[in-house]
C-alpha positions as CSV (number, residue, x, y, z in Angstrom):
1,X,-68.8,40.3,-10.1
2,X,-65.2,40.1,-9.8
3,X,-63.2,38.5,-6.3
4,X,-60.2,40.5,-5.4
5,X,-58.0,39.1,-2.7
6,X,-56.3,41.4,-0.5
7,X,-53.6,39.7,1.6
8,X,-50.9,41.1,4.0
9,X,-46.9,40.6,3.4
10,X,-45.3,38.5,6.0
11,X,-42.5,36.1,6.3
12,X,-39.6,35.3,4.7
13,X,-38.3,36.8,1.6
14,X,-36.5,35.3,-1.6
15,X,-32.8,37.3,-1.1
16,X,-33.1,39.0,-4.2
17,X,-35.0,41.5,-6.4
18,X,-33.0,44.6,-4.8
19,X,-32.2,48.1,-6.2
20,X,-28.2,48.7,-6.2
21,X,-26.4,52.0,-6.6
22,X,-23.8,52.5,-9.1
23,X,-20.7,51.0,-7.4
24,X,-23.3,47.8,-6.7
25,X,-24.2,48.8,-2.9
26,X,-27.3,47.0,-2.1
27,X,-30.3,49.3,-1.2
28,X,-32.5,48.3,1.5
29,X,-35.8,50.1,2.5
30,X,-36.3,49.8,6.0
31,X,-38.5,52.0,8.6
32,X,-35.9,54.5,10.2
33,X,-32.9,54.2,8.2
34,X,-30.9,56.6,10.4
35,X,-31.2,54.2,13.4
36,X,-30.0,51.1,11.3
37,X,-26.7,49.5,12.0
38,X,-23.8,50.1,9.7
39,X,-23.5,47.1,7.3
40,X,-21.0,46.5,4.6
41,X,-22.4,46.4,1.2
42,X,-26.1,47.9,2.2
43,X,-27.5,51.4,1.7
44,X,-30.4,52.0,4.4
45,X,-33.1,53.7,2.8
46,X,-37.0,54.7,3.6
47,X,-39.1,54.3,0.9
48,X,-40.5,57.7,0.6
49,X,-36.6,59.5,0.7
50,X,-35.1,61.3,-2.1
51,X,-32.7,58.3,-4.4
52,X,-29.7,59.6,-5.7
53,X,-31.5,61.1,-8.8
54,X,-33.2,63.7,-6.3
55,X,-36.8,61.8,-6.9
56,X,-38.2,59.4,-3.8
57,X,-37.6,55.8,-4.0
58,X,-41.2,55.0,-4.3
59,X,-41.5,57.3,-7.8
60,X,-38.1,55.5,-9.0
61,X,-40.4,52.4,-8.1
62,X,-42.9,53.4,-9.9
63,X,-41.3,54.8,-12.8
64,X,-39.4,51.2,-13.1
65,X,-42.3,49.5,-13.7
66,X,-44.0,52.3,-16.1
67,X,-40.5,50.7,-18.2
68,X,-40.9,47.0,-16.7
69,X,-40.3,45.6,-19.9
70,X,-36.6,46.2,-19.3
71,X,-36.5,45.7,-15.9
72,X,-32.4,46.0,-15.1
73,X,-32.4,45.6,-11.1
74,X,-34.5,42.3,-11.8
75,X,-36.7,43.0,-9.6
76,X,-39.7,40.4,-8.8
77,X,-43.3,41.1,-9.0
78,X,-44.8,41.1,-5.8
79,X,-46.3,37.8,-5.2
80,X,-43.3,36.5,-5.9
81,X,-40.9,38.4,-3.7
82,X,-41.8,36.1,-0.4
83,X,-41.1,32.9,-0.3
84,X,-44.9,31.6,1.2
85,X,-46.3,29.2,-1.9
86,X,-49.8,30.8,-1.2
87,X,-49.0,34.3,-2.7
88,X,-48.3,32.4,-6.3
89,X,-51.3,30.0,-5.5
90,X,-53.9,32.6,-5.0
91,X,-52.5,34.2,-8.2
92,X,-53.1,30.6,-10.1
93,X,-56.3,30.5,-8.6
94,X,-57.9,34.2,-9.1
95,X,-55.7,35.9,-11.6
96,X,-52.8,38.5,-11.5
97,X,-54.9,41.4,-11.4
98,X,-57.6,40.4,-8.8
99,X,-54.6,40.0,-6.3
100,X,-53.2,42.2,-3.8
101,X,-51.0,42.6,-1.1
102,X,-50.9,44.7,1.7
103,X,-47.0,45.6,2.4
104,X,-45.7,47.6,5.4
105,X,-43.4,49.4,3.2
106,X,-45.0,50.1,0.2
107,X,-49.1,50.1,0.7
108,X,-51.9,48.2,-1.4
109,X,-50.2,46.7,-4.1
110,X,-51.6,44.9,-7.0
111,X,-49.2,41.4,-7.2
112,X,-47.8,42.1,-10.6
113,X,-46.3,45.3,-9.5
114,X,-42.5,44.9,-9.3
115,X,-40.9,45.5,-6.0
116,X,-37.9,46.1,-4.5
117,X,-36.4,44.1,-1.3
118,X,-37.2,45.2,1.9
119,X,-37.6,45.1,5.4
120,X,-40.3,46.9,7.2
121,X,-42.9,45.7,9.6
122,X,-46.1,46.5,11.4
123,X,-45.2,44.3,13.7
124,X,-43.0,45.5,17.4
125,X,-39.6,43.8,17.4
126,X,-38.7,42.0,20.6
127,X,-35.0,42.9,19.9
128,X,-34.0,46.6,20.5
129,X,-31.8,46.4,17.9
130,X,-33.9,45.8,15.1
131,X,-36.5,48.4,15.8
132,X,-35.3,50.0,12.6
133,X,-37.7,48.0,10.6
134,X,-40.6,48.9,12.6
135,X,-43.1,51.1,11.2
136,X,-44.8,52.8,14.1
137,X,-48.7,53.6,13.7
138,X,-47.1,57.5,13.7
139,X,-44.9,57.2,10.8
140,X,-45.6,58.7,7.8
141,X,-45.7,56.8,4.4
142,X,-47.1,57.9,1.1
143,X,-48.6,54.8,0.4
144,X,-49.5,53.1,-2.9
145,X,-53.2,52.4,-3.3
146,X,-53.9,50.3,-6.2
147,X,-56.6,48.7,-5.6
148,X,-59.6,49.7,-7.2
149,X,-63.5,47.9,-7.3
150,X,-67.1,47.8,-8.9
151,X,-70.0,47.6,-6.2
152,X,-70.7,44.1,-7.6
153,X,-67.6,43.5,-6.8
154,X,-66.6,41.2,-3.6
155,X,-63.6,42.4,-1.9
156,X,-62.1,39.6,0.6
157,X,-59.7,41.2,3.3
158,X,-56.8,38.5,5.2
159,X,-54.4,39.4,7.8
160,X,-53.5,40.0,11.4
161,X,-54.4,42.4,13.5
162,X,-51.5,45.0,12.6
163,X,-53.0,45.0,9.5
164,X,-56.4,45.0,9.4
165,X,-56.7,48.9,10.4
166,X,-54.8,49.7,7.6
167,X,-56.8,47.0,5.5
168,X,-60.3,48.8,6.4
169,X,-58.8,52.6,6.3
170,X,-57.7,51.7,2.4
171,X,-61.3,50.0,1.4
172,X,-63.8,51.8,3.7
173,X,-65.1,54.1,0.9
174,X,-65.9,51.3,-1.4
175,X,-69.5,50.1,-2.0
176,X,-68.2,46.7,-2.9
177,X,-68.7,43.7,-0.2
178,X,-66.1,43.3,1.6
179,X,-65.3,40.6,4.1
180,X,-62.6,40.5,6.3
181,X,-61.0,37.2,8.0
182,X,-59.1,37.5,11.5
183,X,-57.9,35.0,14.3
184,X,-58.6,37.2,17.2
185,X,-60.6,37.6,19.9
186,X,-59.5,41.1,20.4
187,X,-61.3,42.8,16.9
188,X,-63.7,45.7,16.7
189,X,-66.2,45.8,14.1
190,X,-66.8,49.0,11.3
191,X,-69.1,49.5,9.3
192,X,-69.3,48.5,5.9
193,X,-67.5,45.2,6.5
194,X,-68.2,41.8,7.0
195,X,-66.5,39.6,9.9
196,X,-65.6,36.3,9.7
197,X,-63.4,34.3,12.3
198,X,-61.6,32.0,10.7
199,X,-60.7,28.7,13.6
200,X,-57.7,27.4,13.7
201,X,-54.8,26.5,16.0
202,X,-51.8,28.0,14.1
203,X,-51.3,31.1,15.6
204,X,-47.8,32.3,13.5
205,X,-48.6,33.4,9.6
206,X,-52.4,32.1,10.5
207,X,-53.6,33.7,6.9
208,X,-51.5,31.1,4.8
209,X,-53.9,28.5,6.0
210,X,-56.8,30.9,5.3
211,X,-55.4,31.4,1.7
212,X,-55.3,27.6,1.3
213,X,-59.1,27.2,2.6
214,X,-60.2,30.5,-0.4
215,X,-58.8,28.5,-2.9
216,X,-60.1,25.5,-2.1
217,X,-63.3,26.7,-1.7
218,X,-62.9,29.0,-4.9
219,X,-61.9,25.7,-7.0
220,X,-64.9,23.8,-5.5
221,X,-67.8,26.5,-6.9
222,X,-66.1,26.4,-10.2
223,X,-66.2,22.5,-10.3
């Protein structure tokens, strides 16, 4: 029986691990590129537009890492491309490949996989002026789903409500267990799943403390 960790993306990002064009303009991936501001030195892209060799961004994506061994852009694999400890951490703890990540921009994604910067949220903005980066429950993305499982094994789901939908819609045809933590009252059981509440008072990023509590408890059954 294998654990696999599935965690969602939030917070801040290390400012680096971007795609560039060939004059050195940064790209970055956002929601609804046509609405975002006009910055010097950055390309707004969405993630599922044609790139300037007529393929989407998400095929150059994953193309790059078909060739990651030479890896130009520098891009970072995904548990390292925010700056949170606990995404490295639960990599330590459980291994590369039993990690994922759920991102707003790019989908399920194994932590190895190399990704690009971005900046795209489940999450309403309270400024107007960033509702660029907000990924409506409407838009369309062609999501990556890599995550894949045995019925033995047990499938452990962390994050907020804005991403637990998404969390159950990618794993709900799995046999596996699968148990899913939240810090809400608000939360309406499916099938299939197991619900745990996990208590505490921190209310912003909540599933970093979570992630600290599954290690712990993962170290202390392998003592």
């Amino acid at each position: 029986m294998a654990t696999k960790i599935v965690i969602q993306f939030a917070g801040s990002k290390h400012d680096w691990s971007y795609f560039r064009t060939d004059n050195g303009t940064r790209i970055e991936f956002v929601a609804h590129p046509d609405s975002a501001p006009r910055t010097p030195g950055i390309r707004y892209a969405h993630p599922d537009q044609p790139s300037e060799n007529g393929l989407s961004w998400r095929q150059c994506v994953l193309d790059y890492n078909a060739n990651r061994g030479k890896n130009p852009s520098s891009l970072e694999p995904a548990f390292r491309l925010y700056r949170a400890r606990q995404y490295e951490q639960l990599v330590d703890e459980f291994g590369v490949t039993q990690v994922f990540v759920r991102s707003a921009g790019w989908g399920l994604i194994r932590s190895d996989f190399l990704l690009p910067h971005y900046n795209i949220t489940f999450q309403r903005p309270s400024s107007t002026g960033e509702r660029y980066i907000w990924r409506r429950p409407h838009d369309r993305f062609q999501d990556f789903d890599q995550l894949s499982a045995n019925p033995e094994d047990h499938i452990i789901l962390v994050g907020g409500k804005n991403y637990r939908e998404y969390f159950e819609a990618f794993t709900a045809a799995f046999r596996a267990n699968k148990t899913v933590y939240y810090n809400s009252d608000a939360i309406f059981p499916r099938s299939g799943f197991d619900y745990k509440l996990f208590e505490t008072s921190r209310r912003t990023n909540w599933h970093y403390s979570c992630s600290d509590e599954l290690i712990d408890l993962h170290r202390q059954r392998m003592l």
